[in-house]
MIKOLFI-738369 format. One record per residue: residue number from 1; chain; x, y, z of N, C-alpha, C in turn. Coordinates in pm, 1 decimal, decimal comma. Atoms other than C-alpha are relative to their C-alpha. Last residue first. Layout:
   resi   chain        n_u        n_v        n_w       ca_u       ca_v       ca_w        c_u        c_v        c_w
    NUM       A          X          Y          Z          X          Y          Z          X          Y          Z
...
END
This chain:
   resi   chain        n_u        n_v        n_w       ca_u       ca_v       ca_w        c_u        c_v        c_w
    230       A     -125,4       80,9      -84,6    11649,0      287,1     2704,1      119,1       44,2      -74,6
    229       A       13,0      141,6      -48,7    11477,5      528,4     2442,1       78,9      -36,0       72,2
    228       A      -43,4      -28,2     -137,1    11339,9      885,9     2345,0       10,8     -119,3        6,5
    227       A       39,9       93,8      -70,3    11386,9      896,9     1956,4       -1,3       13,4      137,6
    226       A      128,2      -23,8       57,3    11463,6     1192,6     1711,7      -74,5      -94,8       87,3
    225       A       80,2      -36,6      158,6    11812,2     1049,3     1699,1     -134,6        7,2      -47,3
    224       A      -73,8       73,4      132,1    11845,6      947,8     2023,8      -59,3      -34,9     -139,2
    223       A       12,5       33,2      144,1    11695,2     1169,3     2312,7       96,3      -61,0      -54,9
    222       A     -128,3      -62,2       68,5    11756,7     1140,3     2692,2     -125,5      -46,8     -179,5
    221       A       35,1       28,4      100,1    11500,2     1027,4     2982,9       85,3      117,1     -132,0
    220       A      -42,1      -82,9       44,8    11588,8     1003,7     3339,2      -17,6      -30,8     -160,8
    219       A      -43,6       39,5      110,6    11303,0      796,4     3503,8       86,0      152,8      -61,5
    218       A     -105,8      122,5      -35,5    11176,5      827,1     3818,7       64,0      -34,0      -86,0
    217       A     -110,5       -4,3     -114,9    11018,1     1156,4     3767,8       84,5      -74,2       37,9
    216       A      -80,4      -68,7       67,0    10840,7     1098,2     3413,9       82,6       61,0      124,5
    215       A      -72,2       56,9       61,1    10727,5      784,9     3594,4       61,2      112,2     -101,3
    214       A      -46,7       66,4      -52,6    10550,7      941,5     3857,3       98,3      -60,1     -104,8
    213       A      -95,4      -78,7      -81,7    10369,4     1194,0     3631,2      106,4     -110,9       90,4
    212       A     -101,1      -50,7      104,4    10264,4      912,5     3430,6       45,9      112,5       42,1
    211       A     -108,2      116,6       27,8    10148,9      713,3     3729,7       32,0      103,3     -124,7
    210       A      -79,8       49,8     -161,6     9941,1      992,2     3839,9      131,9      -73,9        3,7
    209       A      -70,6     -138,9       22,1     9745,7     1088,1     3496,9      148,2      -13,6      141,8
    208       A      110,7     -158,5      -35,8     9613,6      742,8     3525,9      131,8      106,4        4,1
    207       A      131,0        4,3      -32,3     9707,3      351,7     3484,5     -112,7      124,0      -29,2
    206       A       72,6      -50,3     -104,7    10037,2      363,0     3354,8     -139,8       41,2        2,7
    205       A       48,6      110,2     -123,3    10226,8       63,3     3141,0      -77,6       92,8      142,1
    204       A      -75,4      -35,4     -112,4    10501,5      306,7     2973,5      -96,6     -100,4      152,9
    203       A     -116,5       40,6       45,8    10372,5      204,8     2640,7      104,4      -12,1      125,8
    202       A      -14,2      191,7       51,9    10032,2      176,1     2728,5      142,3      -26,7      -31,1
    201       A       22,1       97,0      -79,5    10031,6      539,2     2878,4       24,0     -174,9        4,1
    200       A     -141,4      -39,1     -121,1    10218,4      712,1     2648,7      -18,2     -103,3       89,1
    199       A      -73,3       68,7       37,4     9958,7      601,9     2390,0      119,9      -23,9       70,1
    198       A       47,4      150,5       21,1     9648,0      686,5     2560,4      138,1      -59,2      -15,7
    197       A       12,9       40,0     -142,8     9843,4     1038,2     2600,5      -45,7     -139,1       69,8
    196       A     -147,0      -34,8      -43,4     9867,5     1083,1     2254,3       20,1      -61,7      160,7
    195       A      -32,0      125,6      106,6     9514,6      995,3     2168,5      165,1      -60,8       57,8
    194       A       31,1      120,8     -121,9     9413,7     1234,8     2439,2       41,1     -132,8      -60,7
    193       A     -102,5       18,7     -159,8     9608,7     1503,7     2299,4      -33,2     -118,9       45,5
    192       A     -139,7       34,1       53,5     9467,5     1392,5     1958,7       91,1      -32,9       57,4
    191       A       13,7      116,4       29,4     9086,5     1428,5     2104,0      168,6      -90,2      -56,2
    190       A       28,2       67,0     -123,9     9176,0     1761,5     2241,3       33,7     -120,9      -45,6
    189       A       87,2       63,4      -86,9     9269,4     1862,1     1909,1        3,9      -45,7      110,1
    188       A       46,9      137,7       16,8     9630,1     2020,7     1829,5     -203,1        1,4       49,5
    187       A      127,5      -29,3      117,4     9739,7     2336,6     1789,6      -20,3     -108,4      -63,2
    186       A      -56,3       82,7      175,8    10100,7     2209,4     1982,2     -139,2       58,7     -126,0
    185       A      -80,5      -21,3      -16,2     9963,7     2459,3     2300,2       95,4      -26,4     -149,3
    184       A      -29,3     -188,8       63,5     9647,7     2496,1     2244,6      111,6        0,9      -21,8
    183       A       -1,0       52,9      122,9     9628,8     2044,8     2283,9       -1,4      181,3      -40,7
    182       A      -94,4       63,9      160,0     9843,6     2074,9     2518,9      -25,1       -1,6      -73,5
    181       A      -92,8      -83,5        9,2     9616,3     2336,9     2769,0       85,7      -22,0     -111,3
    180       A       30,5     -102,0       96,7     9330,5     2171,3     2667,9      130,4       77,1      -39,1
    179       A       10,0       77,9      120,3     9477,4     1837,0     2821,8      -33,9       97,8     -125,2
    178       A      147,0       61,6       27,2     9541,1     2000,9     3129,7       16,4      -52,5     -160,3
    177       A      113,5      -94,2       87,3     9899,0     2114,0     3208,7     -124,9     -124,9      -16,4
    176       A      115,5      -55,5      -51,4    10090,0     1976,4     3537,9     -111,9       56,2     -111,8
    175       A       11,6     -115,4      -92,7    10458,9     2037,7     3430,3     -150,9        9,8       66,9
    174       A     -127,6      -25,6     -131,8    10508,6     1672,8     3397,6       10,1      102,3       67,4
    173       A       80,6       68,8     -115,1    10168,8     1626,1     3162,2      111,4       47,0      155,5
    172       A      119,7      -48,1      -72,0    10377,3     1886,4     2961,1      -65,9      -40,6       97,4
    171       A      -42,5      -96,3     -103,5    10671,0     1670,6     2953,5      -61,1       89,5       12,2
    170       A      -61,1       30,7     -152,8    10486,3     1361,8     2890,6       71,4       96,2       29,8
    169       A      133,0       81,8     -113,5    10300,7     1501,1     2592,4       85,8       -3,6      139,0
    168       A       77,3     -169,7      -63,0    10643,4     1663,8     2471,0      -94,9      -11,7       53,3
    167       A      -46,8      -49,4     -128,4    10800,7     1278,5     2500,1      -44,0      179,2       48,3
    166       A       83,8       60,6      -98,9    10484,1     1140,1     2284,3      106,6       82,6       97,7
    165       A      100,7     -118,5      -50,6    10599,3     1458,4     2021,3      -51,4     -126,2      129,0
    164       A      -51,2     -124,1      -11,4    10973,4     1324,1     1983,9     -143,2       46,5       30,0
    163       A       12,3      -95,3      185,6    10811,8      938,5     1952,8       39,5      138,1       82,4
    162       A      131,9     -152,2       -9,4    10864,3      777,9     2303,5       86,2       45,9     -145,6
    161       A       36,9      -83,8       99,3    11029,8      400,9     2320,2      -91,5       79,8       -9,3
    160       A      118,3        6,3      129,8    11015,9      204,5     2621,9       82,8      124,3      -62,0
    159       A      -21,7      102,8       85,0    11310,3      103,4     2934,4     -118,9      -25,3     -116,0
    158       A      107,2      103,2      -35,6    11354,9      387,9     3103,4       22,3      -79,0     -106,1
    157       A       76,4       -2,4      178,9    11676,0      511,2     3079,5      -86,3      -69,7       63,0
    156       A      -49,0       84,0      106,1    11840,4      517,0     3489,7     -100,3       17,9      -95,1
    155       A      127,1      119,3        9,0    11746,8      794,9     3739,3       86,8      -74,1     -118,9
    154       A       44,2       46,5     -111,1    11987,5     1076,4     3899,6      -94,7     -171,7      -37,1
    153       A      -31,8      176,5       -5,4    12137,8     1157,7     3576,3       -6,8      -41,9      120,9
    152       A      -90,5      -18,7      -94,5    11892,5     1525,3     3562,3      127,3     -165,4      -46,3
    151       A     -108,9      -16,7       65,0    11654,2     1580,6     3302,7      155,3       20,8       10,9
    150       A       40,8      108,5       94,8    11364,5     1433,1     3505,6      118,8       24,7      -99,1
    149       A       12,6      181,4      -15,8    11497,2     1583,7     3811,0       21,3      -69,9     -117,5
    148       A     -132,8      -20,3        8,8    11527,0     1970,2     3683,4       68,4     -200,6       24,2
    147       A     -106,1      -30,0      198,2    11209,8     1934,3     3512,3      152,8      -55,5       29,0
    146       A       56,2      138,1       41,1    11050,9     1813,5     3898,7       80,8      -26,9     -157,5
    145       A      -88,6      144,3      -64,6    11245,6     2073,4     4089,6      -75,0     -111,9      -61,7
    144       A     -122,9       -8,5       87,5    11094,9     2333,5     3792,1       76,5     -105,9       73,8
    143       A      -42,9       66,0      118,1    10727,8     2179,6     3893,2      164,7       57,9      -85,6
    142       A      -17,9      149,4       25,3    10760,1     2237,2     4245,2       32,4      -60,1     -158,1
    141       A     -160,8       62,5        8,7    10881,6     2595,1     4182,9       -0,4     -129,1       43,8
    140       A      -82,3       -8,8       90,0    10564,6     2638,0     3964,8      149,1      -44,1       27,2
    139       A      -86,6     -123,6       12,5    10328,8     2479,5     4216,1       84,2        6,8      -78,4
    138       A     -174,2      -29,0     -110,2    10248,5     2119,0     4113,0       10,5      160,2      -60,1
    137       A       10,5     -131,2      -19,5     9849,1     2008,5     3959,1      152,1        6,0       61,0
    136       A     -149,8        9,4     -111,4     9844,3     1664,4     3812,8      -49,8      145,6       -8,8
    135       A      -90,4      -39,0       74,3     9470,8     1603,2     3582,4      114,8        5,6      168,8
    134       A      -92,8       93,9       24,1     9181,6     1404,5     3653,0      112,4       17,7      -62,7
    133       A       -4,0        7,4      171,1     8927,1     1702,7     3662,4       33,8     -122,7       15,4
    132       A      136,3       65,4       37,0     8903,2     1675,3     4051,3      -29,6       -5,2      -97,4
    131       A      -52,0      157,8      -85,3     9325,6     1742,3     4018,7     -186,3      -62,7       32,1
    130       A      -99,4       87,8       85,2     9265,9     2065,9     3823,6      -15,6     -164,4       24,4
    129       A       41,0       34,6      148,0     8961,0     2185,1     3989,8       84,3      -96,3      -87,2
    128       A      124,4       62,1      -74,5     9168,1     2175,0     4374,9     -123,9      -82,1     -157,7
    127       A      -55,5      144,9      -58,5     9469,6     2287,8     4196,2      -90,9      -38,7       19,9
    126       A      -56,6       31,9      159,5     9307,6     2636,7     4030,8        0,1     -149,8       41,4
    125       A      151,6       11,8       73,6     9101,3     2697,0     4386,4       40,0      -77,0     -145,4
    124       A      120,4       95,6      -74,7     9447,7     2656,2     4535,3      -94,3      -40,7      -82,9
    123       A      -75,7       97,4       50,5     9601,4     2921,7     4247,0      -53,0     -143,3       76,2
    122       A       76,6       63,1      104,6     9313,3     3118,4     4354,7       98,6     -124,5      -85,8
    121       A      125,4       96,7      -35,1     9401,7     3125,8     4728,8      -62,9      -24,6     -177,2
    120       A      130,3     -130,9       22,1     9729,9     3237,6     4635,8     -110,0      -92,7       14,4
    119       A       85,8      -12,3      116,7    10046,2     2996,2     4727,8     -111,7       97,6       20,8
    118       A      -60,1     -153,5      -48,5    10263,3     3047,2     5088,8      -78,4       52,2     -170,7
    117       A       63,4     -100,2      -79,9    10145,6     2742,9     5142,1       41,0      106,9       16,4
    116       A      -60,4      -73,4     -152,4    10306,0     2545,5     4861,8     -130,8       72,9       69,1
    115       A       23,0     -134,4      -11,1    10096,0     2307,6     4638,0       60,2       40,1      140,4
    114       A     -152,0      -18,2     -148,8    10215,7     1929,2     4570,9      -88,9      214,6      -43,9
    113       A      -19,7     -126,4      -19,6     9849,3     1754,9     4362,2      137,6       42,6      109,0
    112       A       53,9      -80,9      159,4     9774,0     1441,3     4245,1       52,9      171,7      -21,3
    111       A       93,0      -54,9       26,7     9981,4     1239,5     4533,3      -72,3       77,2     -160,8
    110       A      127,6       20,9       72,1    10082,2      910,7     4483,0      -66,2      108,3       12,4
    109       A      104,9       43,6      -65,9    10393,3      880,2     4771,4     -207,3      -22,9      -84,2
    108       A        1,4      139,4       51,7    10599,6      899,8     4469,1      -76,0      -80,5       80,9
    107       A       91,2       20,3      130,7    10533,9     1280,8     4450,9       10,4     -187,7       30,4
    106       A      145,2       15,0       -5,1    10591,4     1295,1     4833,0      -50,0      -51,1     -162,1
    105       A       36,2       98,3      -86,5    10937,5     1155,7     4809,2     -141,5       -7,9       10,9
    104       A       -1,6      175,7      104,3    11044,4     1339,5     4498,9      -82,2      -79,0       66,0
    103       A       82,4       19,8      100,9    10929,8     1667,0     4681,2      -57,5     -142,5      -29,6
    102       A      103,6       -1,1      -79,9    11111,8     1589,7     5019,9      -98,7      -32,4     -125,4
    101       A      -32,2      112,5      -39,3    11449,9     1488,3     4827,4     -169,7       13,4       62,0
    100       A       55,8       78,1      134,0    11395,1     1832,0     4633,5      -17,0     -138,4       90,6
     99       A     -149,7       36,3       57,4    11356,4     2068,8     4914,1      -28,3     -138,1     -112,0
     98       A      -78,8      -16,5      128,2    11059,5     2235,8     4861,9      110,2      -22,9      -20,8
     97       A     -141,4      106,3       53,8    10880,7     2160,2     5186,1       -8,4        1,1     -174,9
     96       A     -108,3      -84,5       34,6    10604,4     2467,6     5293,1      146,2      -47,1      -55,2
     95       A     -133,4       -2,2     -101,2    10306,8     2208,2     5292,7      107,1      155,1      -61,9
     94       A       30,9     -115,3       16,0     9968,8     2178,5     5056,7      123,7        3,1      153,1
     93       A      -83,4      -37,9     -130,3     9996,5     1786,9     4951,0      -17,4      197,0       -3,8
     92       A     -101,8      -71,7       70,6     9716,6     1716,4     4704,6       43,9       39,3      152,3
     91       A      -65,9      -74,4     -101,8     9528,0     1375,0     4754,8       62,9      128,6      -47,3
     90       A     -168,5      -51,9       26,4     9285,5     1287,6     4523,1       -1,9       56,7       94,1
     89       A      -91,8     -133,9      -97,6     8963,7     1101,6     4748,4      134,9       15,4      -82,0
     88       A       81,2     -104,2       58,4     8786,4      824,6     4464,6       69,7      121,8       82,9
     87       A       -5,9      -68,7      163,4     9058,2      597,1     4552,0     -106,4       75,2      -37,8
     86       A      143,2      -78,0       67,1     8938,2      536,3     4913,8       40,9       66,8     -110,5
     85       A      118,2       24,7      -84,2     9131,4      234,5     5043,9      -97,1       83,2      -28,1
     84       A      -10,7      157,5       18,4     9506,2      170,7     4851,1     -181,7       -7,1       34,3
     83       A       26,7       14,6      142,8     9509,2      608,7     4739,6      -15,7     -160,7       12,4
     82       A      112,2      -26,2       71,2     9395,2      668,3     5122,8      -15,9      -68,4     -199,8
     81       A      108,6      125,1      -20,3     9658,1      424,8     5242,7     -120,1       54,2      -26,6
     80       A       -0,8       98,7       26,8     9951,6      596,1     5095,6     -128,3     -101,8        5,6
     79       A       30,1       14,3      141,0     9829,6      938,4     5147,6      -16,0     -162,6      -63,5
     78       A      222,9      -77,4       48,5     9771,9      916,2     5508,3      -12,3      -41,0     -140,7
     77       A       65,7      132,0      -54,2    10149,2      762,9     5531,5     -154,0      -11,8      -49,0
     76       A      -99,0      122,7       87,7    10294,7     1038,1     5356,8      -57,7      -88,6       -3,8
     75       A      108,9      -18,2      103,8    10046,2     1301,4     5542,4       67,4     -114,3     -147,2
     74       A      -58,9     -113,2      129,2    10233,5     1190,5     5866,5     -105,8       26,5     -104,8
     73       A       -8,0      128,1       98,8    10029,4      936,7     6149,2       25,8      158,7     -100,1
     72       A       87,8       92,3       58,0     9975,5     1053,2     6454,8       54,6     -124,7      -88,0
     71       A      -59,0      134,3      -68,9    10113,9     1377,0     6439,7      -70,7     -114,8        6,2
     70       A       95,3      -28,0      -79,5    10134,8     1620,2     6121,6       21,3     -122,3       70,8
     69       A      -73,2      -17,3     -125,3    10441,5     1709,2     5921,5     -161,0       27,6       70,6
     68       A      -77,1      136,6      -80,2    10281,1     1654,0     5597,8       76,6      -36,4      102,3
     67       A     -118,2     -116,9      -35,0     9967,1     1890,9     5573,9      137,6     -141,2      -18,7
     66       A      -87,4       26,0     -100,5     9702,7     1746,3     5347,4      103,4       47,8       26,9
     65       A      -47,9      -87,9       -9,6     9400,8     1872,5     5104,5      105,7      -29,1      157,0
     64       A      -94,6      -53,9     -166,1     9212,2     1608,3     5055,8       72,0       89,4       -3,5
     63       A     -123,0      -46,6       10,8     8968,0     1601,7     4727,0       39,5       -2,1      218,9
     62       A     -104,4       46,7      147,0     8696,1     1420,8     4625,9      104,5       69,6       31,9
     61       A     -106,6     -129,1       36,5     8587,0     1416,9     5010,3       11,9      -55,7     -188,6
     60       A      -11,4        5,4      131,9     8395,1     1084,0     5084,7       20,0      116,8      -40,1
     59       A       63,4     -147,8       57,6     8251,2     1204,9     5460,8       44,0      -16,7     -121,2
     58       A       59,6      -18,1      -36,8     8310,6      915,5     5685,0      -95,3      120,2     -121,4
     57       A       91,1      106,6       16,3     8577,4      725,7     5520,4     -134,6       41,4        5,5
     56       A       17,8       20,0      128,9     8740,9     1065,3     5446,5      -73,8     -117,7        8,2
     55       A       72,1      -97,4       32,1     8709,2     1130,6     5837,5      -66,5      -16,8     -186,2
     54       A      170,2      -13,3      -55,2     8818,8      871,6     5944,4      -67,8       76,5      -73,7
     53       A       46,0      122,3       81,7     9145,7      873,6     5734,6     -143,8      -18,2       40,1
     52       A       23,5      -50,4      131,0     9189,1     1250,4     5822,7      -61,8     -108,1      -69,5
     51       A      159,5      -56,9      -14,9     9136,2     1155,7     6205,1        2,7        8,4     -126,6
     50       A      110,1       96,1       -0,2     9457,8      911,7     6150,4     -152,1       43,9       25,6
     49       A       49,4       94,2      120,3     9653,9     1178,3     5958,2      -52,6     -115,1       46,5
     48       A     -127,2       67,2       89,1     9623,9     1445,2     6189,5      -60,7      -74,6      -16,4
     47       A     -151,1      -71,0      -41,5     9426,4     1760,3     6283,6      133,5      -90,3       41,2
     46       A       -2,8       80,0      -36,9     9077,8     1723,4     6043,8      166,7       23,6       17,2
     45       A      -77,6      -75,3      -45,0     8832,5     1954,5     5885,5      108,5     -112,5      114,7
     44       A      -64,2       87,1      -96,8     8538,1     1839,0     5688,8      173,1       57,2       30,4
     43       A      135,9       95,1      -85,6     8300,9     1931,0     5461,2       45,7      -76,3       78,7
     42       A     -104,5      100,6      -44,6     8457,9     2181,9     5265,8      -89,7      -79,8       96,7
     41       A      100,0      -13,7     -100,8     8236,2     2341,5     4930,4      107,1     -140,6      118,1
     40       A     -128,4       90,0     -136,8     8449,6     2394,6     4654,2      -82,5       49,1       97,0
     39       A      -32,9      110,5      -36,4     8239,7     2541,5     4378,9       88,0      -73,0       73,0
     38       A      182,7       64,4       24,2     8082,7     2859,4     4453,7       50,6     -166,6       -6,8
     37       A      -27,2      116,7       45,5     8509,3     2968,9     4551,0     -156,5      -83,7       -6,4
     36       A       21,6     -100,7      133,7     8519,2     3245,9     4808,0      -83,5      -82,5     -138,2
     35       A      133,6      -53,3      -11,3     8505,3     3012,7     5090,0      -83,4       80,7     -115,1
     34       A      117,6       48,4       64,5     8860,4     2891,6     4996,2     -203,0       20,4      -50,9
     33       A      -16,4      -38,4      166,6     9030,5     3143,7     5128,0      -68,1      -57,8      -73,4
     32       A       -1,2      -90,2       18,8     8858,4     3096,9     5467,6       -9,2       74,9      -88,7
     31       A      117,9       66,1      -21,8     8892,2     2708,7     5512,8      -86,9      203,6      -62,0
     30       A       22,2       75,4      165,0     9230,4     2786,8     5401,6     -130,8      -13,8       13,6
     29       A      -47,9      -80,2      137,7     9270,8     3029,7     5665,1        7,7      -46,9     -158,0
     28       A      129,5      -94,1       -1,5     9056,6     2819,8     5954,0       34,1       91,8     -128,0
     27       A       79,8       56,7       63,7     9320,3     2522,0     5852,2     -181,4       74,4       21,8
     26       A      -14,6       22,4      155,7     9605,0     2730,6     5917,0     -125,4      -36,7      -59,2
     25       A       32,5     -153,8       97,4     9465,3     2865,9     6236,2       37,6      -43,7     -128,6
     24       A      151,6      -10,0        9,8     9387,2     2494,1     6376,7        9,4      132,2      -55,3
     23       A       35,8     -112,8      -51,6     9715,8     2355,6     6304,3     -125,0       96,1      -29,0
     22       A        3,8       13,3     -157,7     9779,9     2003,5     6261,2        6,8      133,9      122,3
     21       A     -106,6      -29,8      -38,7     9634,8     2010,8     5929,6       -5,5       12,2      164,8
     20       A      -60,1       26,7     -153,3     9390,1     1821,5     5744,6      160,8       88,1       10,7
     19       A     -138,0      -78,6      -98,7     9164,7     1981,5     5511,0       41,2      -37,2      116,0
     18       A      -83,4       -6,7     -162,4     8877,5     1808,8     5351,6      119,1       23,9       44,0
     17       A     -163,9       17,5      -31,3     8727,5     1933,7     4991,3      -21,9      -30,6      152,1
     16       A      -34,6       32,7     -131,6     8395,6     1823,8     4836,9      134,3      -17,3       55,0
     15       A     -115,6       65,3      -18,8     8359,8     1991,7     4482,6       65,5      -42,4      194,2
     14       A      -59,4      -57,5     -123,5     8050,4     2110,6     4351,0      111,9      -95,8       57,6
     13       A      -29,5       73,4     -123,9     8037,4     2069,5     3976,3       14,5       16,3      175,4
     12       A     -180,7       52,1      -44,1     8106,4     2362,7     3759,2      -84,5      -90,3      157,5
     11       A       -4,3      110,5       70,0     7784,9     2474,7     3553,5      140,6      -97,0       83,4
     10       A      113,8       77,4      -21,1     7649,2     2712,1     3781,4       13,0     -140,9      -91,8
      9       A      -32,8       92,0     -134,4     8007,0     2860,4     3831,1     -157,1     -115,4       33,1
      8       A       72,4      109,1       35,7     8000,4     2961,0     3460,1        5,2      -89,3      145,1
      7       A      128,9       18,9       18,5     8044,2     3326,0     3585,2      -82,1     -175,4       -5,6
      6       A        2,6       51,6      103,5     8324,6     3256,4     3828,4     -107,9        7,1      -61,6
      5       A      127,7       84,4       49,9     8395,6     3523,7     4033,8      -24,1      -65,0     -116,0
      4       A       37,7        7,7      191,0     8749,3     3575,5     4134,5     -142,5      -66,1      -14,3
      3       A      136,6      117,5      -16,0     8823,3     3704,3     4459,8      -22,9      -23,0     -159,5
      2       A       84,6      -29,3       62,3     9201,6     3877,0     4526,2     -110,1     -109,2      -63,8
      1       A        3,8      126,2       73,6     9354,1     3871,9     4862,6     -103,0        9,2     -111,2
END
């Protein structure tokens, strides 16, 4: 498994992760991979979703790290009432479910993050930063069942107007990129992306990076003439 040292790791935040799963070798092997990793420090360990809620009350995690087939109480459920009760804790699901109906279901459950377990411990480490940034993190073949969705006729027109570059914003944000990433990407400013992204938001009525992933999933979205609209 390969280790990546970060030089600027003295400047990177430490990052309080908790790991619930309902199996105690999984969650010694993430607890494991992770270790590597100067910033991500775990501080709590937890083997279903009503110890996980304790636990985050108890110990303020910025990040969870949840299984969703755990007993008790699911990581569906968990999620739901962590994002109503300790909004500072992002959730990121870390499961082996990639069917699409499962995906959709968790993304709309509110998490920040969908990462398989069969992922690299630095791709993890990647997610874990990403999503304590305030950004979406989704494995790659989560994020092509998410493309394939949003450009699917499963969902009805939303009902706002997107300028041809606000709908490339929102379909970057969709695959998960950071804000640097878009603004390298178009050879844009940060400050432009974020301008952009302000604007998505107000038009589409969402709060945080979360809700505009969520709504570029529930929504099938078509061009007209240079326009994205109902």
């Amino acid at each position: 498994m390969p280790r990546v040292k970060n030089k600027s790791a003295k400047n990177v935040p430490t990052i309080k992760v908790l790991i619930a799963d309902d199996h105690r070798i999984v969650r010694e092997g993430i607890r494991s991979s992770l270790s590597h990793y100067p910033f991500i420090k775990i501080v709590g360990e937890a083997a279903d979703g009503r110890e996980a809620l304790r636990k985050i009350e108890a110990l303020s995690p910025d990040i969870a790290l949840l299984d969703i087939d755990m007993p008790k109480m699911d990581g569906l459920r968990a999620t739901e009432i962590i994002n109503k009760k300790f909004p500072r804790t992002k959730v990121i699901t870390l499961t082996m479910h990639e069917n699409k109906d499962y995906v959709l279901l968790i993304v709309r459950a509110g998490v920040k993050g969908y990462v398989l377990k069969d992922t690299s411990s630095d791709q993890l480490a990647r997610a874990i930063k990403c999503v304590h940034q305030g950004n979406a993190f989704f494995s790659p073949a989560i994020s092509r069942i998410l493309q394939e969705y949003i450009h699917s006729d499963e969902r009805p027109k939303p009902r706002v107007t997107l300028s041809d570059r606000e709908m490339e914003i929102l379909g970057c944000i969709s695959r998960g990129k950071t804000t640097k990433e878009i603004a390298d990407q178009f050879k844009l400013s940060i400050r432009t992306i974020e301008t952009y992204r302000a604007r998505v938001r107000r038009k589409i009525g969402a709060r945080n990076t979360a809700e505009l992933m969520k709504f570029a999933v529930e929504n099938n979205l078509h061009k007209d003439n240079g326009r994205f609209s109902a």
